[in-house]
C-alpha positions in Angstrom: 83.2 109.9 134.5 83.7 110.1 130.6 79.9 111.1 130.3 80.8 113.8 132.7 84.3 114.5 130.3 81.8 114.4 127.3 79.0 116.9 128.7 82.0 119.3 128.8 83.4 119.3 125.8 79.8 119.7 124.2 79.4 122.8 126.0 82.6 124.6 125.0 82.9 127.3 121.9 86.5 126.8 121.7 88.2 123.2 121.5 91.9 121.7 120.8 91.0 118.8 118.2 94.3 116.2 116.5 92.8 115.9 113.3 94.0 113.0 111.6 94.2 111.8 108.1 95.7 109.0 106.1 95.3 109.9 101.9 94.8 107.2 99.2 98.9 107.2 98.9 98.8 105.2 102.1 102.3 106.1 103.4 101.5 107.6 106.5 99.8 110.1 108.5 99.4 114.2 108.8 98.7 115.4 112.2 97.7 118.7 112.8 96.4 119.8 116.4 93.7 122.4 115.5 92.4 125.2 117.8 88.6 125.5 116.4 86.2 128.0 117.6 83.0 128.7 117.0 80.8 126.9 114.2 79.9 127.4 110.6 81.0 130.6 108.4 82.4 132.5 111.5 84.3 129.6 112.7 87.9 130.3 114.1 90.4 127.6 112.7 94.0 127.9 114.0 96.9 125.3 113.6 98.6 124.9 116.3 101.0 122.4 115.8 101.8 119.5 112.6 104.2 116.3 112.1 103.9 113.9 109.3 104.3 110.5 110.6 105.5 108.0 107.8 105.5 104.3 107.3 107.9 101.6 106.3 107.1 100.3 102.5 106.5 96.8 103.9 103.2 98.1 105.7 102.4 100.5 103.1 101.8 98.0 100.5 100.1 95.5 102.7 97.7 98.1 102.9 97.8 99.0 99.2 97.2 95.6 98.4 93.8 95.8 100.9 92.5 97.8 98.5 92.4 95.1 95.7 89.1 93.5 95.6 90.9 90.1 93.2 93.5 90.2 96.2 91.4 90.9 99.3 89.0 89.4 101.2 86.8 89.8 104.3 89.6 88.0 106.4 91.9 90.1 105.2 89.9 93.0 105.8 89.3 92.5 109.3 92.4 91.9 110.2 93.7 95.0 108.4 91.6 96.7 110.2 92.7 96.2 113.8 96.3 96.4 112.4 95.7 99.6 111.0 94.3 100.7 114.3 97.4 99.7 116.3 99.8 101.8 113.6 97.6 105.0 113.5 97.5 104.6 117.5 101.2 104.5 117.6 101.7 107.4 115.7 99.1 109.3 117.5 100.1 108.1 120.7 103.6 108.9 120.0 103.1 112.9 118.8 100.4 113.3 121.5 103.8 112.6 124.2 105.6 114.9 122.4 103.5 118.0 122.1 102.6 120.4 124.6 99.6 121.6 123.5 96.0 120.1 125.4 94.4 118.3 123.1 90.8 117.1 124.2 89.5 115.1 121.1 90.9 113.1 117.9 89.3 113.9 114.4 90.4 110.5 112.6 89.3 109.5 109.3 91.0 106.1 108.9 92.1 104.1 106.0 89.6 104.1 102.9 90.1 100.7 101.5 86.8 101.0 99.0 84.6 103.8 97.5 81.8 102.8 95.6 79.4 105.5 95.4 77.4 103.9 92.7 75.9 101.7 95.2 76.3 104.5 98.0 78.8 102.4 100.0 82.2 103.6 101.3 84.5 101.9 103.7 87.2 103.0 106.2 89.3 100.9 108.4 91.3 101.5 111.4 89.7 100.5 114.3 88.9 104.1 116.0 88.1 102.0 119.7 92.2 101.5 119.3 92.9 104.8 118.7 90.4 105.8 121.6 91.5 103.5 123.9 95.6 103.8 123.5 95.1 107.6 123.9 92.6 107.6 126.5 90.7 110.4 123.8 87.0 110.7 122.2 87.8 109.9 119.0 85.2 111.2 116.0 85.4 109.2 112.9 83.5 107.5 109.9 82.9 111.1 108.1 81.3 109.9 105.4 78.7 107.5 105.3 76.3 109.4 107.0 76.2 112.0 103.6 75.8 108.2 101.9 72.7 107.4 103.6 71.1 109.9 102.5 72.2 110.0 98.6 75.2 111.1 98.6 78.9 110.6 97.5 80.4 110.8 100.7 83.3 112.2 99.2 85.2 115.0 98.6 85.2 115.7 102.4 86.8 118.9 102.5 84.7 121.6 100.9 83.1 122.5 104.3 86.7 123.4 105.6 87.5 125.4 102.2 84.6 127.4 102.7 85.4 128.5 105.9 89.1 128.7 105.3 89.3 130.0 101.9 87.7 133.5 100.2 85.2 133.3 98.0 86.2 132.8 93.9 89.2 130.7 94.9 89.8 127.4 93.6 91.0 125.2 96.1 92.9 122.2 94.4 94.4 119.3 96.2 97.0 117.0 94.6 97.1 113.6 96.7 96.6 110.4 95.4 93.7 111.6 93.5 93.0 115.2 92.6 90.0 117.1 94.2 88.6 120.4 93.4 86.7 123.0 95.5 84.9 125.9 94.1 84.6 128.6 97.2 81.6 130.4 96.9 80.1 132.9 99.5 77.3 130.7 100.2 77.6 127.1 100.9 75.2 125.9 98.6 76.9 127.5 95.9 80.2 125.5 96.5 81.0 123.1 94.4 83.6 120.5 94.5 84.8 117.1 92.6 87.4 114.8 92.4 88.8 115.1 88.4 90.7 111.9 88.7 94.2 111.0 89.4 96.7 113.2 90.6 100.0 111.2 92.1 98.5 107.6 92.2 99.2 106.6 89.0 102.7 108.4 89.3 103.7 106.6 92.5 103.1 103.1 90.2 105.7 104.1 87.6 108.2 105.3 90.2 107.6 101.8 92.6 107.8 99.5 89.5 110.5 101.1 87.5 112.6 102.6 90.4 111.7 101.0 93.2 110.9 104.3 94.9 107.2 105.2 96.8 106.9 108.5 95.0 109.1 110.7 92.1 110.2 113.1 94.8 110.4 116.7 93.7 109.2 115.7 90.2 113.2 114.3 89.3 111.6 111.9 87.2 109.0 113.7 85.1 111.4 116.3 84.9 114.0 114.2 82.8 111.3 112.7 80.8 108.8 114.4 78.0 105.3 113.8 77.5 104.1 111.3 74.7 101.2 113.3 73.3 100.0 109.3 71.8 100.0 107.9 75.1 98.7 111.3 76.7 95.5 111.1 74.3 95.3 107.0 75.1 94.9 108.1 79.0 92.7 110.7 77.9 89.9 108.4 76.0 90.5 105.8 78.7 89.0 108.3 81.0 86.5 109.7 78.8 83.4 108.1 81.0 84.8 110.0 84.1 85.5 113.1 82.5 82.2 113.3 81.3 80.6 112.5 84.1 79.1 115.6 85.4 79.4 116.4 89.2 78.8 115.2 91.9 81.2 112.6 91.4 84.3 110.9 93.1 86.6 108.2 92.7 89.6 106.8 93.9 92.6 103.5 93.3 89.6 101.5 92.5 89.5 103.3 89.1 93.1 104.5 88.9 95.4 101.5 89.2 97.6 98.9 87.8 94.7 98.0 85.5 94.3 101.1 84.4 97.7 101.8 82.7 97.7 97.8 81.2 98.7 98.1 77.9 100.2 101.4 77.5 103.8 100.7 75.8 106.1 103.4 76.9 109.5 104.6 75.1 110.9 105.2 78.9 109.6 104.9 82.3 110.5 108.5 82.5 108.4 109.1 79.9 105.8 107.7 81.1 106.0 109.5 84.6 106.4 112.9 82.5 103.2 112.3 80.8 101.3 110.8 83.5 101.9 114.4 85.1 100.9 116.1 82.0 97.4 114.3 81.9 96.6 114.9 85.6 97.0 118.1 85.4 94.8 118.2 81.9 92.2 116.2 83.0 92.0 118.8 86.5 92.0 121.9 83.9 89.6 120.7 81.5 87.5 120.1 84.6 88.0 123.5 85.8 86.9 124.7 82.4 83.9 122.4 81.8 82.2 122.3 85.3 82.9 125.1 87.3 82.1 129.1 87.6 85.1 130.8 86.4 87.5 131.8 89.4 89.8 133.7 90.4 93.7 131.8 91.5 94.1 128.4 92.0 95.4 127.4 95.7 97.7 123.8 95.7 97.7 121.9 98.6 99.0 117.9 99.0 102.0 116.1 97.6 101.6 117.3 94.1 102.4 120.6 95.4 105.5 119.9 96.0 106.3 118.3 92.3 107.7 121.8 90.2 106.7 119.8 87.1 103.3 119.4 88.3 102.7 123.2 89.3 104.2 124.3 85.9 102.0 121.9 84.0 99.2 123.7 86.3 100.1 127.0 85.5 100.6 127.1 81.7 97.5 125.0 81.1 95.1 127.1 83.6 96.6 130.5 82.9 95.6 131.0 86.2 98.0 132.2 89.1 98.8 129.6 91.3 99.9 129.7 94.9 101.8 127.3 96.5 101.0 127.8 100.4 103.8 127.2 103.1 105.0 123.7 103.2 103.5 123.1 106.7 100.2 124.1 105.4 100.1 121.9 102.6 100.4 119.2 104.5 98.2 119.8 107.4 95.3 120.8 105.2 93.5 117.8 105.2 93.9 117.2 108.8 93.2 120.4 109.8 89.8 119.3 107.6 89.3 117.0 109.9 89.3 118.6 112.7 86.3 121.0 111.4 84.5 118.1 111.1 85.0 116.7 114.1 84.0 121.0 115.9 80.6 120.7 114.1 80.3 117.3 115.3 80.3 118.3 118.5 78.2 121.7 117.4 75.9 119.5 116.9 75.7 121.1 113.4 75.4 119.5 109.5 78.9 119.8 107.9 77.9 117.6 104.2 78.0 119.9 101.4 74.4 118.6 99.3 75.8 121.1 96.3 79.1 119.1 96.4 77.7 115.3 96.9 74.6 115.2 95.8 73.0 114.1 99.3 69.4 115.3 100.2 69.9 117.0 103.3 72.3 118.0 105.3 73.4 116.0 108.0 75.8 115.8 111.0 79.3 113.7 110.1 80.8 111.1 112.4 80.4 108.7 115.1 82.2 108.6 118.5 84.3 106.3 120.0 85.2 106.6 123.4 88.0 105.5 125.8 
């Protein structure tokens, strides 16, 4: 019968697909339920609906501390991996009873515990035959090792989905745990896209350790804090190798982490969050400058969007105008990314961007899981 279910689907233009995406942050999930028709350029992407689902702090850090390779070992793995399955089901689960819109398949990208694409190798857990099975849905997942095989970085993911979405000459920037970049350009081999290093990540360590809160909501912290320009030029040699590392490139909490700020003395913790802010947002600029065609407005989605101290930082040091979508928007994005995927998967058609990651070829995304 689900071969039957299957054969369906794949012949349908139009299709309702929960896109799913848990960020580097860790502390929950976006959910966005994504009308997508058609395929490619000319595809249709509406949102339909969007919740957030958060988690406790106790199971965000057990997963925070899966990604430390000193801390974390293949037991460890594993298990988090089922566990991590069960959560994301329950969250899923629980906004597919509460919506009333049909959906007929789940876009999830699961947990990324590791990126290492010096060696081609990425990993994200969550088991998707959980997610399949507790909501009786095909699930797509596993977006980005296929771009790996053949050269790639796997990574950033959504460039495909800011092509479509997005005009042409529009930088769309994305301030989650790390900050991403995508260059929208009328053809898709002209896109170009990058990760420019840490956006919040390094933020939400100052504000757990020296407030013993997950993030510095609304930028309160950095905004009673000024930036140290000796520390900000510290941060800045320390990532001199990233900086200068032309695209494609990517990188993640492997790089940006507790290890990374060891040794920085700091007049105040507010301080410190205050200038942690300023160099995101100069490292993202200077990356801008350095690497990509000049543009015309820069488009914020993700957490950072929503720090005022960030977006000012972003507007003084671009000179650029900046636009702040809707709240609801901001949030789905990435989901709603998803969800693209997850139509060309079905398409049957290649949704890598080579330009962006450096693969070979282009190449269908994802594996299913069924129920």
């Amino acid at each position: 019968m689900i071969w039957n279910e299957i054969k369906d689907l794949l012949s349908r233009e139009s299709r309702n697909i929960l896109g799913v995406m848990s960020g580097t942050s860790a502390d929950g999930l976006e959910l966005a339920v994504v009308n997508c028709s058609g395929s490619g350029k000319s595809m249709k992407v509406k949102l339909l609906e969007h919740s957030s689902a958060q988690f406790e702090s106790r199971f965000q850090n057990e997963i925070v501390r899966t990604f430390n390779p000193s801390f974390s070992g293949v037991d460890r793995v594993n298990s988090m991996n089922f566990q991590i399955g069960i959560r994301h089901a329950e969250a899923i689960k629980s906004f597919l009873e509460r919506t009333e819109v049909k959906v007929e398949a789940i876009a999830y990208h699961g947990q990324t515990v590791y990126h290492d694409p010096a060696v081609h190798a990425t990993l994200q857990i969550g088991e998707a035959d959980i997610v399949s099975s507790e909501t009786g849905l095909p699930v797509v997942f596993d977006f980005r090792k296929k771009d790996m095989v053949f050269g790639g970085e796997g990574a950033p993911i959504i460039p495909y989905f800011d092509w479509i979405y997005f005009e042409s000459g529009i930088y769309a920037v994305n301030l989650g745990g790390i900050a991403n970049v995508t260059y929208v350009a009328e053809k898709l081999e002209d896109v170009k896209a990058f990760d420019t290093g840490p956006a919040n990540c390094l933020i939400d360590l100052v504000a757990k350790r020296h407030f013993n809160m997950e993030f510095d909501e609304g930028g309160k912290i950095a905004a009673r804090g000024s930036v140290d320009s000796a520390i900000l030029d510290v941060l800045v040699e320390r990532d001199r190798k990233y900086f200068e590392r032309r695209p494609p490139k990517s990188t993640g909490r492997e790089v940006y982490n507790d290890a990374f700020l060891e040794g920085i003395s700091i007049s105040s913790p507010d301080n410190l969050a205050r200038t942690l802010v300023r160099f995101s947002v100069f490292q993202l600029v200077q990356s801008i400058n350095s690497y990509l065609p000049l543009g015309k407005r820069i488009v914020v989605t993700g957490g950072g969007a929503l720090n005022p101290v960030m977006i000012e930082d972003l507007k003084q040091l671009s000179g650029l105008d900046v636009e702040v979508p809707d709240r609801t928007f901001l949030q789905a994005k990435e989901a709603m990314g998803m969800a693209v995927l997850a139509q060309e998967f079905f398409n049957g058609v290649e949704a890598n961007v080579p330009s962006v990651t450096g693969a070979r070829k282009r190449v269908v995304l994802g594996k299913l899981a069924l129920p």
